[in-house]
ChimeraX commands (.cxc) that place a marker at each C-alpha (Angstrom):
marker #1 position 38.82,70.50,-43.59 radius 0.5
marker #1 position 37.35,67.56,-42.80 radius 0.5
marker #1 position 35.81,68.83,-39.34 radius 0.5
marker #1 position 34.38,71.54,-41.66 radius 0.5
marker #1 position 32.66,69.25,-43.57 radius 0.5
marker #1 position 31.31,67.23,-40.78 radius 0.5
marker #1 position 30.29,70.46,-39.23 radius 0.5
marker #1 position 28.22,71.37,-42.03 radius 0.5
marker #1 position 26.99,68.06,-42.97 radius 0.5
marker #1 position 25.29,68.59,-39.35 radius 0.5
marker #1 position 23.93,71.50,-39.84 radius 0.5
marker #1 position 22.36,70.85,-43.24 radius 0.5
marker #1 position 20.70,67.38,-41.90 radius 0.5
marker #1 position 19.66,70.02,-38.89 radius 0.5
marker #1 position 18.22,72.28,-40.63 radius 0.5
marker #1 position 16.38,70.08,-42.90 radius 0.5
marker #1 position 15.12,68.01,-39.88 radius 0.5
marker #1 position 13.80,71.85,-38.78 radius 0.5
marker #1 position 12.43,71.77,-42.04 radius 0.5
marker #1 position 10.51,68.59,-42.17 radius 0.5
marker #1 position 9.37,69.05,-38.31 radius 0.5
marker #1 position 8.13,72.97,-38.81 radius 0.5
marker #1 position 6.01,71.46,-42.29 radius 0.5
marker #1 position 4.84,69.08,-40.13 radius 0.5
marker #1 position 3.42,71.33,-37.86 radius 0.5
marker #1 position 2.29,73.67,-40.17 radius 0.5
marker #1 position -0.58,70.91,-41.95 radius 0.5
marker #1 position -1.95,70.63,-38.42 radius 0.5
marker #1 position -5.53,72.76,-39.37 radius 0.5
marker #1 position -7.46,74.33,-36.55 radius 0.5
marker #1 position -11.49,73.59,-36.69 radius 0.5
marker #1 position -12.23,76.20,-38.00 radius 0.5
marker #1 position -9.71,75.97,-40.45 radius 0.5
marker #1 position -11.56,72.23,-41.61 radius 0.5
marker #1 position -14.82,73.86,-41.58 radius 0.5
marker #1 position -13.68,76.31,-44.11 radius 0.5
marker #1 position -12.03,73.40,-45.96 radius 0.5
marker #1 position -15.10,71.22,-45.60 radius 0.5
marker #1 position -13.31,68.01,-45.34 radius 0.5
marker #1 position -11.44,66.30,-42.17 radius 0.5
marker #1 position -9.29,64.03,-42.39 radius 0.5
marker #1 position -9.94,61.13,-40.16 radius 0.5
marker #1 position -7.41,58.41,-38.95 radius 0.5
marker #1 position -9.34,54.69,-38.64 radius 0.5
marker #1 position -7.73,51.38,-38.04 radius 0.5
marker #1 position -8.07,49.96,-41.58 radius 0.5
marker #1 position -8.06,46.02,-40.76 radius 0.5
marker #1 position -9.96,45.48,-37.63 radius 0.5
marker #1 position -13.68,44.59,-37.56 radius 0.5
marker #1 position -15.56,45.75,-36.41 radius 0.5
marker #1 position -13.91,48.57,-34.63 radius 0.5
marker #1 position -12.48,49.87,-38.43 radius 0.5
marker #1 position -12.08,47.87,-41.79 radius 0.5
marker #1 position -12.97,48.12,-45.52 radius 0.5
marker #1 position -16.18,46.79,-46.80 radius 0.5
marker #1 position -16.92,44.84,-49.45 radius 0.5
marker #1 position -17.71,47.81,-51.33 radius 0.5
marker #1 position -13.93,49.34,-50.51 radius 0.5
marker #1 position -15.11,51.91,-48.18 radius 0.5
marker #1 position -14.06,52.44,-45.08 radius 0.5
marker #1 position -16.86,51.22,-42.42 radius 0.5
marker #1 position -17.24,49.99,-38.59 radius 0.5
marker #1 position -18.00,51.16,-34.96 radius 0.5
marker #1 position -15.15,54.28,-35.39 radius 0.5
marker #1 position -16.08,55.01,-38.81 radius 0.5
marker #1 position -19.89,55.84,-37.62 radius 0.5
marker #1 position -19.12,57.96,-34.83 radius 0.5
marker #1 position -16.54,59.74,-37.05 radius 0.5
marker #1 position -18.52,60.18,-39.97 radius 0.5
marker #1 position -21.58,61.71,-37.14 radius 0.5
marker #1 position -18.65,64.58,-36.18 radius 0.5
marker #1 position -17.88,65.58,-39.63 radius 0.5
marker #1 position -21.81,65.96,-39.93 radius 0.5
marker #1 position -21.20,67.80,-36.37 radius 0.5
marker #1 position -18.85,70.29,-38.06 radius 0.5
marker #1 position -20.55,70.44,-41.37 radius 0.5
marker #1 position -17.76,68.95,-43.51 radius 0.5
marker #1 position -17.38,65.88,-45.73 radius 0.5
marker #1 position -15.10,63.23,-43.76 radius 0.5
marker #1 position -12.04,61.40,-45.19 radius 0.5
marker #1 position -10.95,58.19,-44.00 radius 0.5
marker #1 position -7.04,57.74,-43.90 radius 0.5
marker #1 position -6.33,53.80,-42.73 radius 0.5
marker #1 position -3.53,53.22,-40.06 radius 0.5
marker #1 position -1.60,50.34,-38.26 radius 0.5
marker #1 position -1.86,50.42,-34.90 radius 0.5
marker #1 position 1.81,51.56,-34.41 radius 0.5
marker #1 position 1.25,55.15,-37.17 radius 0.5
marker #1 position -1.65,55.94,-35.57 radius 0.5
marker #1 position 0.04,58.71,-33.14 radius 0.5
marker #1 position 2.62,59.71,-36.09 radius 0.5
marker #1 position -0.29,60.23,-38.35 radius 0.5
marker #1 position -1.63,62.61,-35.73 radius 0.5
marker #1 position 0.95,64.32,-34.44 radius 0.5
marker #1 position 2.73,65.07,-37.97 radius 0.5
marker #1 position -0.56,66.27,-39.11 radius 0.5
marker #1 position -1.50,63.66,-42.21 radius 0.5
marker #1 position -4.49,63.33,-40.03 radius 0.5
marker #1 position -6.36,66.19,-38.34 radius 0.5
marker #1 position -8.43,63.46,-36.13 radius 0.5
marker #1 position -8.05,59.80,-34.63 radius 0.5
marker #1 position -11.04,57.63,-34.35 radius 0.5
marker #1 position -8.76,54.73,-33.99 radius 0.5
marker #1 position -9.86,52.20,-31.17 radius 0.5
marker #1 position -7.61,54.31,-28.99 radius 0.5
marker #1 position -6.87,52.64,-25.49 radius 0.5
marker #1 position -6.15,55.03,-23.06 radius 0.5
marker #1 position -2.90,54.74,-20.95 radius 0.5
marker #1 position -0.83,57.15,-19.55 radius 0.5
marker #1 position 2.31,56.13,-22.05 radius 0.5
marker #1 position 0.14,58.10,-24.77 radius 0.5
marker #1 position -1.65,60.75,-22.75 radius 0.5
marker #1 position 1.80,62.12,-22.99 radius 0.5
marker #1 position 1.75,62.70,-26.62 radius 0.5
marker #1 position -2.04,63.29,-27.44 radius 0.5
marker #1 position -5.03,64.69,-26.02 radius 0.5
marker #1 position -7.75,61.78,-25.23 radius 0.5
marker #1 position -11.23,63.19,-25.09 radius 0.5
marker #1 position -13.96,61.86,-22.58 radius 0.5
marker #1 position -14.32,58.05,-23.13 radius 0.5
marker #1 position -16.41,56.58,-26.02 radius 0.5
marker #1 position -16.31,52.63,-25.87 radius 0.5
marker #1 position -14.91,50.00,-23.76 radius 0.5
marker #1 position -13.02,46.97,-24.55 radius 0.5
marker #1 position -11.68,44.05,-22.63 radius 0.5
marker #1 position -8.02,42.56,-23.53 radius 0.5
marker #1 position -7.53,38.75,-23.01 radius 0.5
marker #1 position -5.40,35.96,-24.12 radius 0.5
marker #1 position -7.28,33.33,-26.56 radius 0.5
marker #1 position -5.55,30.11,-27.47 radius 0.5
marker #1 position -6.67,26.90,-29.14 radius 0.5
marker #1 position -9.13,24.88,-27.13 radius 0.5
marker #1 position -7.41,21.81,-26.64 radius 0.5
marker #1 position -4.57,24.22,-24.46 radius 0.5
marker #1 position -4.86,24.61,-20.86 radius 0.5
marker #1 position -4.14,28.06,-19.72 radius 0.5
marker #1 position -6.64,29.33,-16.74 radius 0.5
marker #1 position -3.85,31.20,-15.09 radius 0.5
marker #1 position -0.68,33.29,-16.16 radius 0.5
marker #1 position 1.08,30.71,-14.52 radius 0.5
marker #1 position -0.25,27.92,-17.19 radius 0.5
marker #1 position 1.77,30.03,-19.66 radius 0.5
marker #1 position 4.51,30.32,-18.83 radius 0.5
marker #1 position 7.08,29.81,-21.86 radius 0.5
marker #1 position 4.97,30.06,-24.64 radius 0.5
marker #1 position 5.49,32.57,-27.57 radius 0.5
marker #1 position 2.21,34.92,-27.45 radius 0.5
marker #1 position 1.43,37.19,-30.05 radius 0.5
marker #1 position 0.42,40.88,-30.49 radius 0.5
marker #1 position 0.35,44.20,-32.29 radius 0.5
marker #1 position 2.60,46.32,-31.72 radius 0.5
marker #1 position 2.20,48.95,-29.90 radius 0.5
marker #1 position -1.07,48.28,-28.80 radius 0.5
marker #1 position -3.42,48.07,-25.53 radius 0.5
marker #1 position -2.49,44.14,-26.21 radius 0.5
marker #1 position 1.01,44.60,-26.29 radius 0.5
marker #1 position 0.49,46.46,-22.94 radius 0.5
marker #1 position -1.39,44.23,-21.31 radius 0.5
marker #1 position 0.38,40.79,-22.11 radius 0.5
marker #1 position 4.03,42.46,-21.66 radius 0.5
marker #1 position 2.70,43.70,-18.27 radius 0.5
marker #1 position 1.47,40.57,-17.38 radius 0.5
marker #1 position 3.30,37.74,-19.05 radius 0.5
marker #1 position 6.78,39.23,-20.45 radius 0.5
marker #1 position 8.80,37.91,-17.53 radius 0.5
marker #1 position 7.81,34.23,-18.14 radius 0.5
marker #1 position 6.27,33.65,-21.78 radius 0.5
marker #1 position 8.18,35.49,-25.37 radius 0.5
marker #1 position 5.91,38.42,-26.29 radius 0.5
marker #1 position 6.21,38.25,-30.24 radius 0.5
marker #1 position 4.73,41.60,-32.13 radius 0.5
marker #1 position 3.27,42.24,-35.67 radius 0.5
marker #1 position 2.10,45.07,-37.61 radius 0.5
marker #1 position -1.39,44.76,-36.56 radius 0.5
marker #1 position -4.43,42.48,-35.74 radius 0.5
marker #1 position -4.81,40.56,-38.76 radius 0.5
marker #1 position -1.48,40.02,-38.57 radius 0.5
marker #1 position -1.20,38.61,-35.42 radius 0.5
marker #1 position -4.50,37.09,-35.55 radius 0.5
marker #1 position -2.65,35.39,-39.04 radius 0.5
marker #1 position -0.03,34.51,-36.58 radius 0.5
marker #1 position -1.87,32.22,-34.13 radius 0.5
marker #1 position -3.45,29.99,-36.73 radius 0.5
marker #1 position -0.95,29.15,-38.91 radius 0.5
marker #1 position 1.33,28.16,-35.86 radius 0.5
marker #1 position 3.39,31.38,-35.23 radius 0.5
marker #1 position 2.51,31.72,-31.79 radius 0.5
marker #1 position 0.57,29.56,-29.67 radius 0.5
marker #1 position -1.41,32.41,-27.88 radius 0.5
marker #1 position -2.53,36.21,-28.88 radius 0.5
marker #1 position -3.76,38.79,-26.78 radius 0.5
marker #1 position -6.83,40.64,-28.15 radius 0.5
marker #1 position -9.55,42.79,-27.91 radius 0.5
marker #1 position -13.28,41.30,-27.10 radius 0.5
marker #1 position -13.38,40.58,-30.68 radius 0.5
marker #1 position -10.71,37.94,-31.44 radius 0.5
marker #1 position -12.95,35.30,-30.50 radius 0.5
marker #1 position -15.15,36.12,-33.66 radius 0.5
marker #1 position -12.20,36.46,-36.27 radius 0.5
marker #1 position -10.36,33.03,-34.79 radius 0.5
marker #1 position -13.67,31.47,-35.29 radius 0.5
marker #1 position -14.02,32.80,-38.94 radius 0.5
marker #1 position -11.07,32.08,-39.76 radius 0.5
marker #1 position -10.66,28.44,-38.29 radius 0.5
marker #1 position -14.41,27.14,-36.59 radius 0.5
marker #1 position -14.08,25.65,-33.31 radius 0.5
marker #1 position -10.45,25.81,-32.95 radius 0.5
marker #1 position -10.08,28.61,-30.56 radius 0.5
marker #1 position -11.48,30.17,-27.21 radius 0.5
marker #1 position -11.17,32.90,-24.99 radius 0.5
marker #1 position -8.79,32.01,-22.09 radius 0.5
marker #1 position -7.76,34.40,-19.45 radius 0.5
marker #1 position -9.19,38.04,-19.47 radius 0.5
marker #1 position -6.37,40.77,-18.54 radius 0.5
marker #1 position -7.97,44.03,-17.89 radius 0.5
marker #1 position -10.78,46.43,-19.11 radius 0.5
marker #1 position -10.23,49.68,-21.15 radius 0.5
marker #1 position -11.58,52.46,-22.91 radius 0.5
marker #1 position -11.39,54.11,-25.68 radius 0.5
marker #1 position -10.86,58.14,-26.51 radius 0.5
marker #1 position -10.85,59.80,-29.47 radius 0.5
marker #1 position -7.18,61.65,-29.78 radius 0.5
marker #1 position -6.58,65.14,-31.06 radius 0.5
marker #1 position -2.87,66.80,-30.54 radius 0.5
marker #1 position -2.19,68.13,-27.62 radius 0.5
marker #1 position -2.81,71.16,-26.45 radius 0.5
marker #1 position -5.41,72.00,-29.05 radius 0.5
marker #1 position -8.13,73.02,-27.09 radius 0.5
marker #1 position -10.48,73.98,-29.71 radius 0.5
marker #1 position -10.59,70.31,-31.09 radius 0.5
marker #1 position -10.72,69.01,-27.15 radius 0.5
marker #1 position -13.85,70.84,-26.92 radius 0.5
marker #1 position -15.67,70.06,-29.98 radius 0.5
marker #1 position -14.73,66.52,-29.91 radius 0.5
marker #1 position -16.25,66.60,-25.67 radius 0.5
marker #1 position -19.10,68.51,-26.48 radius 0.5
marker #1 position -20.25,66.20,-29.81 radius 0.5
marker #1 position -19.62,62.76,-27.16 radius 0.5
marker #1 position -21.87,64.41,-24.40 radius 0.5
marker #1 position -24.87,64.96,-27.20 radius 0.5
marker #1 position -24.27,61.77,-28.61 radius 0.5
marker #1 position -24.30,59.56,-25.71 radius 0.5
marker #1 position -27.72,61.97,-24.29 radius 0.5
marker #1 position -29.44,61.45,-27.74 radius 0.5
marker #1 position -28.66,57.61,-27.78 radius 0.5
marker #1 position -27.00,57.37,-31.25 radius 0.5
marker #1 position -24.35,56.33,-29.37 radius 0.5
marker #1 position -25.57,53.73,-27.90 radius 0.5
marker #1 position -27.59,52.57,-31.36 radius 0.5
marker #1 position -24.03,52.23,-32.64 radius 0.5
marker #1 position -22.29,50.18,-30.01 radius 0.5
marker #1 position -25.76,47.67,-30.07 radius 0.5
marker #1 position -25.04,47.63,-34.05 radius 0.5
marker #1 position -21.68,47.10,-34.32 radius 0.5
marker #1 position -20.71,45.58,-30.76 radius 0.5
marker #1 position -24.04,43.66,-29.90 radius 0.5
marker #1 position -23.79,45.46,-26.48 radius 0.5
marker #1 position -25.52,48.20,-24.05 radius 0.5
marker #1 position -23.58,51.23,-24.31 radius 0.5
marker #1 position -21.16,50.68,-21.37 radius 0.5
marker #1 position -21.33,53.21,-18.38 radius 0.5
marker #1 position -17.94,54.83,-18.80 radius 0.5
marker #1 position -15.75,56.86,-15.69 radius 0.5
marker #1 position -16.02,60.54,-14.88 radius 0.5
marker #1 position -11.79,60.30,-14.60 radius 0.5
marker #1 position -8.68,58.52,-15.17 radius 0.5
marker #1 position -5.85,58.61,-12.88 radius 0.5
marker #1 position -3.42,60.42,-15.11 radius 0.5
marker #1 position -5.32,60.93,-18.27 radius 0.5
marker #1 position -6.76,64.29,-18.84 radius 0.5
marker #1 position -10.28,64.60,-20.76 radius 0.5
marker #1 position -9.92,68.10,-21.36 radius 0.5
marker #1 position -7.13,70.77,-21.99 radius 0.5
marker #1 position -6.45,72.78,-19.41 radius 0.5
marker link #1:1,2 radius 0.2
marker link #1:2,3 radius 0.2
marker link #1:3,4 radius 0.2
marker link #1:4,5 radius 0.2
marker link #1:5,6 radius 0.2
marker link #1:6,7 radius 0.2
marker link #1:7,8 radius 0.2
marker link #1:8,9 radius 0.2
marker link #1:9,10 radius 0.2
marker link #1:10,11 radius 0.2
marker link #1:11,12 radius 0.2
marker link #1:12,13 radius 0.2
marker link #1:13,14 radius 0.2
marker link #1:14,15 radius 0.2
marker link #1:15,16 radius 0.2
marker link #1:16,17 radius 0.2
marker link #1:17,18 radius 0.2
marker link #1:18,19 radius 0.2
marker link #1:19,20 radius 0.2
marker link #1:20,21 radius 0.2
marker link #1:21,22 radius 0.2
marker link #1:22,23 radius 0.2
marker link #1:23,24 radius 0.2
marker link #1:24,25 radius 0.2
marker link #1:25,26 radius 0.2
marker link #1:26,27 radius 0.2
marker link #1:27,28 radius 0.2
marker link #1:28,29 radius 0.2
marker link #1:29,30 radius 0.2
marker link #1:30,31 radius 0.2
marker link #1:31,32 radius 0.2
marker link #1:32,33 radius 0.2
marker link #1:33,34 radius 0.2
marker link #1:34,35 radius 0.2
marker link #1:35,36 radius 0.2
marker link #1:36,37 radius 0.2
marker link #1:37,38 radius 0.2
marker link #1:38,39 radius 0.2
marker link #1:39,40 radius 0.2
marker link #1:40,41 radius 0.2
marker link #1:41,42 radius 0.2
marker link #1:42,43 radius 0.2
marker link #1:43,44 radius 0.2
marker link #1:44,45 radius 0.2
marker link #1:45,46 radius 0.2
marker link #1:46,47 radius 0.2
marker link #1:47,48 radius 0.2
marker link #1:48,49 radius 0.2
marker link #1:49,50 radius 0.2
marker link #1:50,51 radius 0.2
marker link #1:51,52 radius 0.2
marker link #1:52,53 radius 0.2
marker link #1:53,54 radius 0.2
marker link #1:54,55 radius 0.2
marker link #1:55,56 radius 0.2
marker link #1:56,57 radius 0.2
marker link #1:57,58 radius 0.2
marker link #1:58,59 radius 0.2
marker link #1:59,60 radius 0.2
marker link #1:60,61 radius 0.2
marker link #1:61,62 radius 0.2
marker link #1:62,63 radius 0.2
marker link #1:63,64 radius 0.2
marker link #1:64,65 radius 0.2
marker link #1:65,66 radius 0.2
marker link #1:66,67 radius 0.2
marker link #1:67,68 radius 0.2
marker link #1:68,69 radius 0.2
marker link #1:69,70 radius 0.2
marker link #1:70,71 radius 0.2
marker link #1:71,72 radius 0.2
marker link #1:72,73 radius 0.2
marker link #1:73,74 radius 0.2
marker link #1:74,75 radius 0.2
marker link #1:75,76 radius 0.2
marker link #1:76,77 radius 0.2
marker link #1:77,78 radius 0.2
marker link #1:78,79 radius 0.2
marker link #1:79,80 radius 0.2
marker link #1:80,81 radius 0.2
marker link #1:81,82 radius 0.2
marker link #1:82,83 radius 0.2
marker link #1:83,84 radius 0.2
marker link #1:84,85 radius 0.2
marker link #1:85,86 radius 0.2
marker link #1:86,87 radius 0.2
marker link #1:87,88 radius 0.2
marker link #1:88,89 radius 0.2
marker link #1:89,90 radius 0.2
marker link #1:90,91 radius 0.2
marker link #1:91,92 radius 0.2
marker link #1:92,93 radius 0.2
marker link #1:93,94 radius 0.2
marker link #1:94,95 radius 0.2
marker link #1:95,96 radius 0.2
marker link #1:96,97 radius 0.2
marker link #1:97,98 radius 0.2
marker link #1:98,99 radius 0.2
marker link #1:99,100 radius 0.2
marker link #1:100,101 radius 0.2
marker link #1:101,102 radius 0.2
marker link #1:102,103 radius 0.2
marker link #1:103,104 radius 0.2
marker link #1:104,105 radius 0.2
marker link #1:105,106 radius 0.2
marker link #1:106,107 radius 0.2
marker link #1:107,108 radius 0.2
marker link #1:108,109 radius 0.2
marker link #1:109,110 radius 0.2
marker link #1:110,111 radius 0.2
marker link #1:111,112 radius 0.2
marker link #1:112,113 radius 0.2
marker link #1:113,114 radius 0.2
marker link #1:114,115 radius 0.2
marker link #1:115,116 radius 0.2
marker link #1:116,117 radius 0.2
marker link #1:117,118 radius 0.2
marker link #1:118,119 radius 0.2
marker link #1:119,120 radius 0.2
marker link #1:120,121 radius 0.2
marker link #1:121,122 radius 0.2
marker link #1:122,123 radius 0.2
marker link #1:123,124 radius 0.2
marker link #1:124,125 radius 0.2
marker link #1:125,126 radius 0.2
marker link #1:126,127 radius 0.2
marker link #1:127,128 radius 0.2
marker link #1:128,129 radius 0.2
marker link #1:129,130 radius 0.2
marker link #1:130,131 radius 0.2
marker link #1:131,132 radius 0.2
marker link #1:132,133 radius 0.2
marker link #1:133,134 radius 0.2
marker link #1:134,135 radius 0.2
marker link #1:135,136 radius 0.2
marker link #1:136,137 radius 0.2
marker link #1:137,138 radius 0.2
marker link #1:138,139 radius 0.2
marker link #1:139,140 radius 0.2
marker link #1:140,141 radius 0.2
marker link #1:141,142 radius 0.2
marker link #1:142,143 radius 0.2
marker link #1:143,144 radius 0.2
marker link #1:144,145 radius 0.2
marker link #1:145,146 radius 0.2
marker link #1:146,147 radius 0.2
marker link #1:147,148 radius 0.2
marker link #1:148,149 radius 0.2
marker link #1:149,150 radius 0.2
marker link #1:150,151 radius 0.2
marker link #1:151,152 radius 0.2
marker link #1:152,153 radius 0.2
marker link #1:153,154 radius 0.2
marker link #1:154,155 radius 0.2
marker link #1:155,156 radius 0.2
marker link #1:156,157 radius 0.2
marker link #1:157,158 radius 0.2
marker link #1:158,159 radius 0.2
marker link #1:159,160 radius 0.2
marker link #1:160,161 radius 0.2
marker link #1:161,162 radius 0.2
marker link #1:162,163 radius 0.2
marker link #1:163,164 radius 0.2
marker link #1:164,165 radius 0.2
marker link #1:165,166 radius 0.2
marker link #1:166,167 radius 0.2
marker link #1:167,168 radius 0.2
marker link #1:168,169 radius 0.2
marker link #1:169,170 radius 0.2
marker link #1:170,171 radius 0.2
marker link #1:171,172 radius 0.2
marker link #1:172,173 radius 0.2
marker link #1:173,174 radius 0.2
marker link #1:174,175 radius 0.2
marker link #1:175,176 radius 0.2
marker link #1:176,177 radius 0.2
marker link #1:177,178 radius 0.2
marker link #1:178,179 radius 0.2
marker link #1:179,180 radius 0.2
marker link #1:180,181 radius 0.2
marker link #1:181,182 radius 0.2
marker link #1:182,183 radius 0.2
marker link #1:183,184 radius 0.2
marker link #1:184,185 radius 0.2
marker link #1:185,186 radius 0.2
marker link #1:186,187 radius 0.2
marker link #1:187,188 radius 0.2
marker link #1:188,189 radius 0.2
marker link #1:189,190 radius 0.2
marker link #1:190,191 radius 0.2
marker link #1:191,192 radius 0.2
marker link #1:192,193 radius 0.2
marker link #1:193,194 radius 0.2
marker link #1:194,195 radius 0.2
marker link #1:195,196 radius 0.2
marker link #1:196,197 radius 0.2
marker link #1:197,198 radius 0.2
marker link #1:198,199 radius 0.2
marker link #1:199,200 radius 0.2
marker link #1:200,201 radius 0.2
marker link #1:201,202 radius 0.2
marker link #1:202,203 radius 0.2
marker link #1:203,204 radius 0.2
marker link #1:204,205 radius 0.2
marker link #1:205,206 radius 0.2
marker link #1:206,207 radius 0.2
marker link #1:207,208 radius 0.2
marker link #1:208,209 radius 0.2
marker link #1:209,210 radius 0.2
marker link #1:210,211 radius 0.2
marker link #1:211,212 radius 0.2
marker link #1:212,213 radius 0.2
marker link #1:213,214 radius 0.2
marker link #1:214,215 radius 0.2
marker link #1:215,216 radius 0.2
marker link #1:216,217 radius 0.2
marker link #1:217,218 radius 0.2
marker link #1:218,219 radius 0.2
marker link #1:219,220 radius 0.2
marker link #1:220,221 radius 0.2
marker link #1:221,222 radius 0.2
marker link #1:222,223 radius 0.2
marker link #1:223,224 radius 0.2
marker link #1:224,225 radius 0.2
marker link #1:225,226 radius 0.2
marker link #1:226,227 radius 0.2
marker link #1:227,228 radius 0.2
marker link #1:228,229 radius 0.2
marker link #1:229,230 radius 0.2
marker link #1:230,231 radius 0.2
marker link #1:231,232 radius 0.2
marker link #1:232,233 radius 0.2
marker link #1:233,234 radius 0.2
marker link #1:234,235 radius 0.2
marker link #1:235,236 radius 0.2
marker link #1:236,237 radius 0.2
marker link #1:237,238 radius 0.2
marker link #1:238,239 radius 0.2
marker link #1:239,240 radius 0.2
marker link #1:240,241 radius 0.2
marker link #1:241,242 radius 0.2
marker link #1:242,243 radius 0.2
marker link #1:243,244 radius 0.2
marker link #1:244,245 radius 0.2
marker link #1:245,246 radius 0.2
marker link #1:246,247 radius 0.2
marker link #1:247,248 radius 0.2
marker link #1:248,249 radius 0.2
marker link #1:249,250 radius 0.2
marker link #1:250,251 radius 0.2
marker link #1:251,252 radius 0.2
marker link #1:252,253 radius 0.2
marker link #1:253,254 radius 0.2
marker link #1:254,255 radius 0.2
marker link #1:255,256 radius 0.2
marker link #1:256,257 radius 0.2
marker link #1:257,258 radius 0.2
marker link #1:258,259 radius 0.2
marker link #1:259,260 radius 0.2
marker link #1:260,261 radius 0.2
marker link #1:261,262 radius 0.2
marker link #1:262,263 radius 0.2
marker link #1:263,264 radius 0.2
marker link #1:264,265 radius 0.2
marker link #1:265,266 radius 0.2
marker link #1:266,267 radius 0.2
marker link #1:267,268 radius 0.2
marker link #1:268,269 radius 0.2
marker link #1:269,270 radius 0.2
marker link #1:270,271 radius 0.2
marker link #1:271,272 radius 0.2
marker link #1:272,273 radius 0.2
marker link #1:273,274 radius 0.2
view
């Protein structure tokens, strides 16, 4: 009797796993399905200026949340921001709570194998930042110390790849987090994006500098894969964008930068669906 039971214990957690999963898959809208809803929902990064954060007004503003808010006006639809730590953003997308992710979005081959990048849309350099009165030029000047990151992100990457046989890679839920982390005495180090240097220096003046840069990457925006319908619209509105140059009058705004010049490929990562 007791097998019995086990057995269909199993196949009642089964079947409502089949449940949850087929649900799941059903909320995932087409685009043409949104544009007779009128509203996409868009996955941002809710806590990392300027890439994605909430204004002083509580609404949901930044580099990600322009260039999304320019594709809903693409498609004709209202656009709803849904906030996410670095490490939901996939979940979000792939469950289908989000039909979109403009989400600061490195692109490695780890996630290429669970969403669809589109073309490149920004650039961003990772790099390890420390206080100024530490010495760290090389790896090797690091070697031991506790260095912070968020999960799951291009930093985490980066600073495992580079550092995680000689210095403790410790993770938290996002940037502010680990940004949080390094000034009240967490960590000693964090690996971040080109705009730590800002934050550290709002948050504490003069304390903190940019030490050793790690690598360059971009950014895509990431639909689920296989979709080919949102590949396409998502290309098509990035190639009129960047020819029209409201692209590149939103990096200048928000990043203080030319628009970079970005690569036709990436070994591994697919622009398009075949």
């Amino acid at each position: 009797m007791y097998s019995n039971r086990r057995q269909f214990l199993g196949m009642a957690l089964a079947t409502a796993a089949f449940a949850t999963v087929g649900a799941a898959a059903a909320s995932a809208a087409t685009v043409e399905e949104i544009k007779a809803k009128g509203t996409i929902v868009v996955g941002i990064q809710g806590d990392n200026a300027p890439w994605g954060f909430v204004n002083t007004s509580g609404k949901q503003d930044g580099f990600d949340a322009d260039v999304a808010t320019l594709f809903a006006r693409e498609l004709g639809v209202k656009v709803e921001f849904q906030p996410l730590a670095v490490a939901n953003r996939i979940p979000a997308l792939t469950t289908g709570k989000v039909d979109i992710l403009f989400a600061t979005m490195a692109m490695t081959e780890e996630r290429a194998k669970s969403i669809q990048y589109s073309k490149p849309y920004a650039a961003n350099t990772i790099s390890l930042y420390a206080a100024k009165a530490d010495t760290a030029k090389t790896p090797a000047d690091v070697a031991g110390w506790e260095i912070g990151v968020p999960k799951s992100s291009s930093q985490d990457k980066a600073i495992t790849d580079a550092m995680g046989s000689t210095a403790t890679v410790r993770r938290f839920d996002d940037d502010a987090a680990t940004i949080q982390a390094l000034v009240s005495g967490q960590v000693k180090a964090v690996g971040g994006n080109m705009f730590y240097g800002q934050r550290l220096d709002a948050a504490s003046a003069g304390t903190y500098e940019r030490k050793i840069d790690f690598l360059t990457t971009y950014n895509g925006v990431g639909t689920r894969l296989g979709e080919k319908d949102w590949n396409e619209a998502v290309n098509a509105f990035l190639d009129k964008i960047k020819a029209n140059g409201e692209l590149a009058a939103i990096t200048k705004k928000w990043m203080k930068i030319d628009l970079p010049t970005f690569p036709e490929s990436i070994p591994n990562i697919p622009f398009t669906v075949k």
